[in-house]
LUMVEXBA-981956 format. One record per atom (N, C-alpha, C): residue number from 0; x, y, z; atom name; residue in three letters. Coordinates in pm, 1 decimal. Last residue first. Layout:
! residues N
SITE     k          u          v          w    a     r
SITE   NUM          X          Y          Z   CA   ALA
...
This chain:
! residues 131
SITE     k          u          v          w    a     r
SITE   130     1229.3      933.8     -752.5    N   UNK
SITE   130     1213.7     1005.0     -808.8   CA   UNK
SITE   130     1044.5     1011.8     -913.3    C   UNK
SITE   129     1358.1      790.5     -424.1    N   UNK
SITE   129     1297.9      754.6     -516.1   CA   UNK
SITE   129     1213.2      946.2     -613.7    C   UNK
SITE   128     1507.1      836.2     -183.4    N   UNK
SITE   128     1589.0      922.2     -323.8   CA   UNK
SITE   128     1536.6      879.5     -425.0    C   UNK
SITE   127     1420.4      678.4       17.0    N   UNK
SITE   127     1373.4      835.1       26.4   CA   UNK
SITE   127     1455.3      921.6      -80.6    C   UNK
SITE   126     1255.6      410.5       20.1    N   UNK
SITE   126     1325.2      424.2     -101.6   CA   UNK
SITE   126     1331.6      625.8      -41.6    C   UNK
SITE   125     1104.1       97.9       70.9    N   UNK
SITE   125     1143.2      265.7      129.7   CA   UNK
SITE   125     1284.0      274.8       43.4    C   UNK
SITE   124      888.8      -74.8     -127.2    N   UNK
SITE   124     1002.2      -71.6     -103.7   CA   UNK
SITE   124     1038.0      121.7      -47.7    C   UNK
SITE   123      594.9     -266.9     -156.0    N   UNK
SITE   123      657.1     -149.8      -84.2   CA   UNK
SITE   123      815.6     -149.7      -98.0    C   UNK
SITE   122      337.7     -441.1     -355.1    N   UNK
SITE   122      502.6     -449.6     -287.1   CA   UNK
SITE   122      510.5     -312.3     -267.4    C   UNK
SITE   121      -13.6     -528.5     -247.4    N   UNK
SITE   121      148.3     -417.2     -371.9   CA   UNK
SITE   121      226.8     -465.9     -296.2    C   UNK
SITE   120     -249.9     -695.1     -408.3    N   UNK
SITE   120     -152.3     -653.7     -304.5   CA   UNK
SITE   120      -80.9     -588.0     -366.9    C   UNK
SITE   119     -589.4     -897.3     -503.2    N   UNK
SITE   119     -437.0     -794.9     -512.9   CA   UNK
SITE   119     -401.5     -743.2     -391.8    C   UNK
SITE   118     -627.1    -1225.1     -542.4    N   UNK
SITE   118     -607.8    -1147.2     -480.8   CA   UNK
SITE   118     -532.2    -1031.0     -517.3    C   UNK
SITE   117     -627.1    -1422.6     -766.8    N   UNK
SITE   117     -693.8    -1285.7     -808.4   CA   UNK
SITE   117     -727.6    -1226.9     -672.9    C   UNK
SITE   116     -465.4    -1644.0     -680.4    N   UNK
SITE   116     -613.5    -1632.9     -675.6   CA   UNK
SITE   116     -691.8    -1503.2     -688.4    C   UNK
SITE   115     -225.8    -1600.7     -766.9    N   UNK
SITE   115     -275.7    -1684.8     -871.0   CA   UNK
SITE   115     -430.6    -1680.6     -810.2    C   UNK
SITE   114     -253.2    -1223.4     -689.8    N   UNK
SITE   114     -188.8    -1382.7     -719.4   CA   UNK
SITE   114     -289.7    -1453.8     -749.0    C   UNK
SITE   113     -112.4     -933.1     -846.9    N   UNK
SITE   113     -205.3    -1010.8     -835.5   CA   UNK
SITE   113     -156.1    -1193.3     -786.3    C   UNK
SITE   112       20.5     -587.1     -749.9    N   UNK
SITE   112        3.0     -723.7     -800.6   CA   UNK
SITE   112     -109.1     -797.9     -795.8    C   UNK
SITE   111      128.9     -280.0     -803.6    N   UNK
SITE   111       18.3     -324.8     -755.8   CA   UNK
SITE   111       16.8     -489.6     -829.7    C   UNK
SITE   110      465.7     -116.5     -654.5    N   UNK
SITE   110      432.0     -189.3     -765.2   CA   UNK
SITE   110      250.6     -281.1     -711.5    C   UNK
SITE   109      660.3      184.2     -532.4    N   UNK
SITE   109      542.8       25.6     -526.9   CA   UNK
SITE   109      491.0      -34.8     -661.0    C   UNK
SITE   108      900.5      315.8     -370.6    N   UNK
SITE   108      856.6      260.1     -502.0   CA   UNK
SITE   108      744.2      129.3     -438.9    C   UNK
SITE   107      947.4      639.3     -165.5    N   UNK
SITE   107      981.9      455.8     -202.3   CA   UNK
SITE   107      913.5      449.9     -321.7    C   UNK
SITE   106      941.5      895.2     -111.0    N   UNK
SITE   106      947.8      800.6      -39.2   CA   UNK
SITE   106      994.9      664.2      -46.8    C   UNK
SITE   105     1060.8     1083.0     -310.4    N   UNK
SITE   105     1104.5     1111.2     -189.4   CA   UNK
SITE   105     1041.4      985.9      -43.4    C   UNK
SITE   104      773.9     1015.7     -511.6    N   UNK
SITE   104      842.5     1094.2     -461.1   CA   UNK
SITE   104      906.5     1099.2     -323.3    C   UNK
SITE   103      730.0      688.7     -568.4    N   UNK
SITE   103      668.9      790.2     -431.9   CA   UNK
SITE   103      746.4      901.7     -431.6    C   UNK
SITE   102      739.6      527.1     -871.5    N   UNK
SITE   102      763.5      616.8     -767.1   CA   UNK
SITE   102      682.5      688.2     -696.6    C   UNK
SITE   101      644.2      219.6     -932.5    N   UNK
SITE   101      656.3      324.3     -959.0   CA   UNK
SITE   101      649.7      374.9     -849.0    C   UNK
SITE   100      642.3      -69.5    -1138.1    N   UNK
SITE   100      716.7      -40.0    -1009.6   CA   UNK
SITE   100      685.9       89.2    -1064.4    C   UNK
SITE    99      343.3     -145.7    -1250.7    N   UNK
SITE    99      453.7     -189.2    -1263.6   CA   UNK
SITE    99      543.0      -85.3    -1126.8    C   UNK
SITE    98       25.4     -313.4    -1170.4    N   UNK
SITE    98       80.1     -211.6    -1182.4   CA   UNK
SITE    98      229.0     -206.6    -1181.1    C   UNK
SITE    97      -41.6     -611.5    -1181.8    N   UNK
SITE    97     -123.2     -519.4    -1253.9   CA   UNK
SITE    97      -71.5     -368.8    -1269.3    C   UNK
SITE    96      156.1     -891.0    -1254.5    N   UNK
SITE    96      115.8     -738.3    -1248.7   CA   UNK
SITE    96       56.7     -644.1    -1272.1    C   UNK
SITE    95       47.9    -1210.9    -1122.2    N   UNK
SITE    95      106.4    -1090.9    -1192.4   CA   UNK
SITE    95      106.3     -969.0    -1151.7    C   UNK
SITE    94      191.5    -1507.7    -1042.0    N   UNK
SITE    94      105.8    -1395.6     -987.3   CA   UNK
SITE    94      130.4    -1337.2    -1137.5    C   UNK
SITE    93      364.2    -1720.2    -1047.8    N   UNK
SITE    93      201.5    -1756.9    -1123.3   CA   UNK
SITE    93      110.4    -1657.9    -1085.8    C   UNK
SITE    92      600.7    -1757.4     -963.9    N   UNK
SITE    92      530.6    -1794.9     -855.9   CA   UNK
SITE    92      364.8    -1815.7     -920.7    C   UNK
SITE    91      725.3    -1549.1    -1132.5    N   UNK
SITE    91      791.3    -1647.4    -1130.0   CA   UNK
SITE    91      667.2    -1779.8    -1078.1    C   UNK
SITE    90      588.9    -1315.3    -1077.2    N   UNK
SITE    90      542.0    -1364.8    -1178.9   CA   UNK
SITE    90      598.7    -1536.3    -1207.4    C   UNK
SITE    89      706.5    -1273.6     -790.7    N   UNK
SITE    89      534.6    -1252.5     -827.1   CA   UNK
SITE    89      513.0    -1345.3     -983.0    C   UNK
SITE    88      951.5    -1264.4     -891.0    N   UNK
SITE    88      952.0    -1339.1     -756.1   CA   UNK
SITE    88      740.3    -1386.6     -821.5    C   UNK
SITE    87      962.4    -1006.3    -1038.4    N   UNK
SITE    87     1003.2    -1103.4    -1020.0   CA   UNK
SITE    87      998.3    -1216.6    -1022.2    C   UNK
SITE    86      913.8     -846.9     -778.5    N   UNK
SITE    86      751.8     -826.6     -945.5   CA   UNK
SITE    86      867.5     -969.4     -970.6    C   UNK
SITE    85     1131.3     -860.2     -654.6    N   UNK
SITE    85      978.1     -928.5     -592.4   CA   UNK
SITE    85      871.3     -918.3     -668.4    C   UNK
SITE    84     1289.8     -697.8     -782.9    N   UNK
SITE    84     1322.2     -899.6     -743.8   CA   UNK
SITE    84     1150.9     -914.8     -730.5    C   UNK
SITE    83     1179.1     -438.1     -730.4    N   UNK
SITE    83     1191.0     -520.2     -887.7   CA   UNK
SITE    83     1256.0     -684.9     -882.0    C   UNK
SITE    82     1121.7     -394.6     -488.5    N   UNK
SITE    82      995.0     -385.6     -555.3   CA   UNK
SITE    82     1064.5     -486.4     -675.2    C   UNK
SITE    81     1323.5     -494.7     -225.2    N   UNK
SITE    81     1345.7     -446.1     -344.0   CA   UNK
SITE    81     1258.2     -492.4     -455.9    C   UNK
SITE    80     1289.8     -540.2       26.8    N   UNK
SITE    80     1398.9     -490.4      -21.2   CA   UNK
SITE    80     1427.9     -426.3     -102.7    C   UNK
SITE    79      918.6     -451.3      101.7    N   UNK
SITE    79      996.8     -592.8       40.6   CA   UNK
SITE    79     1131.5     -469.0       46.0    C   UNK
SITE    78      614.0     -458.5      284.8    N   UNK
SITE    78      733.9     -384.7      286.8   CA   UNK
SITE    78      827.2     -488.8      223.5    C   UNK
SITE    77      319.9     -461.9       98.9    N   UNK
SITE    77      383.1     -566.3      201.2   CA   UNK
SITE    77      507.2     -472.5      186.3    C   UNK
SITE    76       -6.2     -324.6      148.1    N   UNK
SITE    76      118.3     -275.9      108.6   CA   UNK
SITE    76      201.6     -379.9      178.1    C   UNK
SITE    75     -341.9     -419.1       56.4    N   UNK
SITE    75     -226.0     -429.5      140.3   CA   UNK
SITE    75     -110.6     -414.0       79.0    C   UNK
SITE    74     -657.0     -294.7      -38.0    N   UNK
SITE    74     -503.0     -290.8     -133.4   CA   UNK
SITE    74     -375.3     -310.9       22.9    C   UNK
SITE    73     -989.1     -358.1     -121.4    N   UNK
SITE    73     -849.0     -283.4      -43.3   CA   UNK
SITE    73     -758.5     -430.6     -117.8    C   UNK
SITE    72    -1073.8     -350.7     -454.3    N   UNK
SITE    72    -1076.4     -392.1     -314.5   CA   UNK
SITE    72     -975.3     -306.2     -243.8    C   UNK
SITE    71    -1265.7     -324.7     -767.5    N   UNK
SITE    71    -1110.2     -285.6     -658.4   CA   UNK
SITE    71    -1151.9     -301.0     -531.3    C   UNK
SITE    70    -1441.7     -396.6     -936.5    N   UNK
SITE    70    -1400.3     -492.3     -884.5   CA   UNK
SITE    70    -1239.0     -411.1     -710.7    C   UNK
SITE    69    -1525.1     -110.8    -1014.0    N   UNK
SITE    69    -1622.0     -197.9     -977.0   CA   UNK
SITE    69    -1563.7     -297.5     -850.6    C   UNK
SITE    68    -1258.9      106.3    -1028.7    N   UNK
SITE    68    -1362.1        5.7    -1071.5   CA   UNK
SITE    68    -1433.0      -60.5    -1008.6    C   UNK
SITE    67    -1137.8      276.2     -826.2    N   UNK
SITE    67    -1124.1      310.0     -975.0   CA   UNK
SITE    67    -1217.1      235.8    -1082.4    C   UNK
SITE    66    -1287.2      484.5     -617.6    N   UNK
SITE    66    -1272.3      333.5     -643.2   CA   UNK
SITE    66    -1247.4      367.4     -758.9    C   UNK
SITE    65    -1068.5      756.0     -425.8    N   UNK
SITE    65    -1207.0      709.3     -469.7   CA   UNK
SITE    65    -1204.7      538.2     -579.8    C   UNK
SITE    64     -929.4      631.1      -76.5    N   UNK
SITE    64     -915.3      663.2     -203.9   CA   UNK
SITE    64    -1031.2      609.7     -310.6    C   UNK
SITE    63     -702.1      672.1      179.9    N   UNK
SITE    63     -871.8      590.3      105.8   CA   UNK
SITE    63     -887.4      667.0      -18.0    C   UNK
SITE    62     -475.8      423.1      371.3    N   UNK
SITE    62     -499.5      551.9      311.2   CA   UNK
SITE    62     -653.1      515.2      224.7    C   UNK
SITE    61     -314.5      379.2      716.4    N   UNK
SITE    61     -357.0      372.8      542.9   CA   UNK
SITE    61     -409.1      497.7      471.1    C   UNK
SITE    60      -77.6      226.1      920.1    N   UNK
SITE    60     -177.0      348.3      905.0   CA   UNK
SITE    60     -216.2      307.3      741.2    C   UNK
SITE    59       52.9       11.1     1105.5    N   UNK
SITE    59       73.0       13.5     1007.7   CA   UNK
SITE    59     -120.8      150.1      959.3    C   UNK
SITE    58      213.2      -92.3     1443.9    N   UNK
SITE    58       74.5      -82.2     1350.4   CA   UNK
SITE    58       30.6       14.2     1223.0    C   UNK
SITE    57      384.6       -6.0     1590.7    N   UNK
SITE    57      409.8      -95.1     1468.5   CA   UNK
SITE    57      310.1     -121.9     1382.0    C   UNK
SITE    56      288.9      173.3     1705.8    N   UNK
SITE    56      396.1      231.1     1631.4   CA   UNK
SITE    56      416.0      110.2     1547.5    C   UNK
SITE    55      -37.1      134.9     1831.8    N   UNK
SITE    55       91.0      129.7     1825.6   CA   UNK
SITE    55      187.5      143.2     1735.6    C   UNK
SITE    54     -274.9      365.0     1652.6    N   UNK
SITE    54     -253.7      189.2     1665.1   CA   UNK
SITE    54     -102.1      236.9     1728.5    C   UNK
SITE    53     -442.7      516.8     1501.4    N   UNK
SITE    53     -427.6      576.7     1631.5   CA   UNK
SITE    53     -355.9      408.3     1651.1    C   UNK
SITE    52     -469.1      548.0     1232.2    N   UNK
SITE    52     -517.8      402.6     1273.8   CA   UNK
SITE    52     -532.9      418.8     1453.6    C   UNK
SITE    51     -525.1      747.6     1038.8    N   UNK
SITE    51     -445.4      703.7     1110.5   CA   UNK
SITE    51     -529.6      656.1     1238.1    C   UNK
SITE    50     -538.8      812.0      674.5    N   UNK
SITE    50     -633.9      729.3      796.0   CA   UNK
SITE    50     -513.7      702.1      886.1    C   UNK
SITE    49     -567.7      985.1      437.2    N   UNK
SITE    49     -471.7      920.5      527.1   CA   UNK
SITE    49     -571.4      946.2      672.8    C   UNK
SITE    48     -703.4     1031.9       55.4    N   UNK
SITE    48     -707.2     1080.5      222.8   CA   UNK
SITE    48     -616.2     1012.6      301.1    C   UNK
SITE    47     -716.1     1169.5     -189.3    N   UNK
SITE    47     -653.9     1121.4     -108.2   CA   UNK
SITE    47     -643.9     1121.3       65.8    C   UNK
SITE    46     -805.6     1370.6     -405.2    N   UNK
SITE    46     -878.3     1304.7     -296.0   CA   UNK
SITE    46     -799.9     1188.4     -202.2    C   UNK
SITE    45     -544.0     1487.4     -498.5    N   UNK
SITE    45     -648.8     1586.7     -406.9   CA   UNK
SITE    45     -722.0     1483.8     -339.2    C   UNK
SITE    44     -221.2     1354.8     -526.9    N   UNK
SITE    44     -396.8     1320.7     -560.6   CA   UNK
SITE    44     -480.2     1392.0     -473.4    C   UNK
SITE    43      -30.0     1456.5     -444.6    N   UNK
SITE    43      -40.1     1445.8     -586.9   CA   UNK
SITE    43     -156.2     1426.9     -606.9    C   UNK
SITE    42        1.4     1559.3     -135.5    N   UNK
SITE    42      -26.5     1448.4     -214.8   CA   UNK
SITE    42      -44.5     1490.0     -339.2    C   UNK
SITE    41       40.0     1729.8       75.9    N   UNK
SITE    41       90.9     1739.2      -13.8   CA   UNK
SITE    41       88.8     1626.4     -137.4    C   UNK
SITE    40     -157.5     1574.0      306.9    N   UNK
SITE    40      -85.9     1744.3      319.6   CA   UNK
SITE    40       16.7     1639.7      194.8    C   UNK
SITE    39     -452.5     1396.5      314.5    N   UNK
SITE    39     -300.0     1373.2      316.0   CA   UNK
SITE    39     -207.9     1434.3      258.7    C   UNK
SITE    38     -767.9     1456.2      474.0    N   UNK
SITE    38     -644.8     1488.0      336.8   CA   UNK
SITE    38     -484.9     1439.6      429.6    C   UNK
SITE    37     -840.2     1185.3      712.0    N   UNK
SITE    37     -803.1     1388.8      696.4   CA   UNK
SITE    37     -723.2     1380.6      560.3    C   UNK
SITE    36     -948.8      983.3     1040.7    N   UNK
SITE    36     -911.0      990.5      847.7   CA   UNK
SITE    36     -945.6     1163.4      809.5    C   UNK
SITE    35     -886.4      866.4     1263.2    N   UNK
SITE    35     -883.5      997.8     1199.0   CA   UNK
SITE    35     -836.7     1000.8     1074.4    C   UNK
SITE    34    -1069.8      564.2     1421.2    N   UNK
SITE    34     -988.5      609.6     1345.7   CA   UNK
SITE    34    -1019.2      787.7     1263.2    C   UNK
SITE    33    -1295.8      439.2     1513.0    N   UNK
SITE    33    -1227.3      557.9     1595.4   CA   UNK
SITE    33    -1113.9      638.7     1497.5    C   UNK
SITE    32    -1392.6      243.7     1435.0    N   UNK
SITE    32    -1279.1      231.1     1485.7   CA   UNK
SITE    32    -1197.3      332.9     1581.3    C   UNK
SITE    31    -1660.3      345.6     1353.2    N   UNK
SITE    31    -1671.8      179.2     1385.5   CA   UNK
SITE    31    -1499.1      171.4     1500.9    C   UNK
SITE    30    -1632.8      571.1     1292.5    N   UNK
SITE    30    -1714.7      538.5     1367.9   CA   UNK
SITE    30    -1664.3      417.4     1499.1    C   UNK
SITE    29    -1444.6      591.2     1076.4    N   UNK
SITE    29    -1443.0      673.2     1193.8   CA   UNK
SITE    29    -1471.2      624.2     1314.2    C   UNK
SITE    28    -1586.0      419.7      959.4    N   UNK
SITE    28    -1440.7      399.4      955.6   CA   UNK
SITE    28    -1428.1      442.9     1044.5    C   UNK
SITE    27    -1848.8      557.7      854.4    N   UNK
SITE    27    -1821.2      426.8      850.2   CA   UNK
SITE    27    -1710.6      402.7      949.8    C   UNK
SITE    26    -1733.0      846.5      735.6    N   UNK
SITE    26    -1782.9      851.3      857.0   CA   UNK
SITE    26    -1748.9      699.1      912.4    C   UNK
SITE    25    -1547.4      767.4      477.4    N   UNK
SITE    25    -1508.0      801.2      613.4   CA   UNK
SITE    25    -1604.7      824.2      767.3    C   UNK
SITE    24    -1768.5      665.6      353.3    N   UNK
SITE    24    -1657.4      573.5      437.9   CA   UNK
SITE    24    -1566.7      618.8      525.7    C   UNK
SITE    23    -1944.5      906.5      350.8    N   UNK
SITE    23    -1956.5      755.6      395.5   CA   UNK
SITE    23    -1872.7      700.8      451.4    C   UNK
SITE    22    -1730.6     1049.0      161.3    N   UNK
SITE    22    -1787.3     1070.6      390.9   CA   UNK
SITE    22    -1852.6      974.8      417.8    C   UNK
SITE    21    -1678.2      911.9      -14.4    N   UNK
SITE    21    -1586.3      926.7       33.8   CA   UNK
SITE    21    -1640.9      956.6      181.0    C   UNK
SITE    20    -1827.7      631.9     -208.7    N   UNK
SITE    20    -1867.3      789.4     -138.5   CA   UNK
SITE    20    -1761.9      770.1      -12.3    C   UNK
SITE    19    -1651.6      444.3     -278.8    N   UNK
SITE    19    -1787.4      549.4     -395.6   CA   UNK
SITE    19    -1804.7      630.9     -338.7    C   UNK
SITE    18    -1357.3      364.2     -200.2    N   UNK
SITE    18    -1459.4      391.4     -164.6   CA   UNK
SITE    18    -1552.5      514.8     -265.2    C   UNK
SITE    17    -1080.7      134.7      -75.0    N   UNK
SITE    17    -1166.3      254.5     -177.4   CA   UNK
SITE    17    -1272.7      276.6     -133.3    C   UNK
SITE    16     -790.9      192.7      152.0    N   UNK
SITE    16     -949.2      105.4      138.6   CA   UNK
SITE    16    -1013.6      203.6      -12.4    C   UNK
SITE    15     -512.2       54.1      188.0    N   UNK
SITE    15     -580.4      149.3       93.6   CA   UNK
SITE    15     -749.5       94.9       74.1    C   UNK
SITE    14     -204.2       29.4      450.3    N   UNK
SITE    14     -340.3      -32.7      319.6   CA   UNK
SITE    14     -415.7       70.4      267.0    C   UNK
SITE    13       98.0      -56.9      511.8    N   UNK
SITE    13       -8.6       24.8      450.5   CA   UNK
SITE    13     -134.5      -48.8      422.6    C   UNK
SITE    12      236.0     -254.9      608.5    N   UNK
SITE    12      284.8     -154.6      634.2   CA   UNK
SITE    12      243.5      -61.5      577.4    C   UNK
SITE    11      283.3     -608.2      675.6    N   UNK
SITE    11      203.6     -508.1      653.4   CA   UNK
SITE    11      281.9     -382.6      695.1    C   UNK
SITE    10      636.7     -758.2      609.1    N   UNK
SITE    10      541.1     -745.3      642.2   CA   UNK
SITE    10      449.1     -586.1      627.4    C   UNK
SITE     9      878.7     -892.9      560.3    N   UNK
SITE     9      799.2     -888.0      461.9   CA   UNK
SITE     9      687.9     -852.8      537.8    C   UNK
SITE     8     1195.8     -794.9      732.5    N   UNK
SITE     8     1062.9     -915.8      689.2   CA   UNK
SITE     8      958.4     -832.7      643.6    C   UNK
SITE     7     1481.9     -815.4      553.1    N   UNK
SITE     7     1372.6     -724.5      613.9   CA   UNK
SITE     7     1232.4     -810.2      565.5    C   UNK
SITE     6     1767.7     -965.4      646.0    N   UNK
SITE     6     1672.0     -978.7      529.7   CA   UNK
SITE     6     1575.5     -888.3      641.2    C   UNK
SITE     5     2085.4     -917.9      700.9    N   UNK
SITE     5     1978.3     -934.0      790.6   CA   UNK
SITE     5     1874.7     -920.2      648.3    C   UNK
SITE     4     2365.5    -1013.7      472.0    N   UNK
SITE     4     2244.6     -900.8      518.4   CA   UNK
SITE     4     2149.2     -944.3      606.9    C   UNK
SITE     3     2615.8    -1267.2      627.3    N   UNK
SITE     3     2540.1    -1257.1      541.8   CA   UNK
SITE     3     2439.7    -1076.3      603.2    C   UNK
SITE     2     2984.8    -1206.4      609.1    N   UNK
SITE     2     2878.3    -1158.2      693.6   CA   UNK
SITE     2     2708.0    -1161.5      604.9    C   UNK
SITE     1     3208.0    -1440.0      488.0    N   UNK
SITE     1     3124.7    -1335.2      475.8   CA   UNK
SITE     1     2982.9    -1332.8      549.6    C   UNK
SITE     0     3508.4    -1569.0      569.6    N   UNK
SITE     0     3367.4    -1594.6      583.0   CA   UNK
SITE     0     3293.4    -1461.6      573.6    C   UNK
């Protein structure tokens, strides 16, 4: 009899608010929550910021970032096993993809989706030998 894997539940574990004016929303954010939004030390993207939520350890921190279009919303990160079953899984189901699986240096892989109600979300996968 084989030992089945414990499955890793699918849950929040980032988000990404945008924003046209960046001290706006960071003041906004600050304000309203208390939250310490500050550059995020070594990022690939200069405007990148990281919002920490000051939240219990299971409570899930984000990040803000300038809007790429009109229509972009925040962006929930779901934590999955494995980004390429779950693009997958997404298209199988009548979602799609708007962004394909790609690397976090040294952290994980995400991929940006859509479902059948033109909600978007990403998949997360921790990944610390992602390239």
């Amino acid at each position: 009899m084989s030992k089945s894997k414990k499955a890793i539940p699918a849950s929040l574990v980032w988000f990404e608010i945008p924003a046209d004016d960046m001290a706006r929303a960071k003041k906004f954010y600050g304000s309203l929550f208390g939250w310490q939004i500050n550059p995020l030390p070594n990022s690939a993207m200069p405007d990148y910021q990281h919002i920490d939520t000051g939240g219990a350890e299971t409570s899930p921190d984000g990040g803000m970032i300038k809007r790429m279009h009109p229509a972009h919303g925040i962006t929930n990160y779901i934590l999955v096993p494995s980004v390429t079953k779950h693009m997958a899984k997404v298209a199988k189901l009548g979602g799609s993809i708007c962004k394909p699986k790609t690397a976090v240096p040294g952290m994980g892989y995400f991929a940006i989706c859509q479902d059948p109600e033109q909600n978007t979300f990403a998949l997360w996968e921790m990944n610390p030998k992602a390239k």
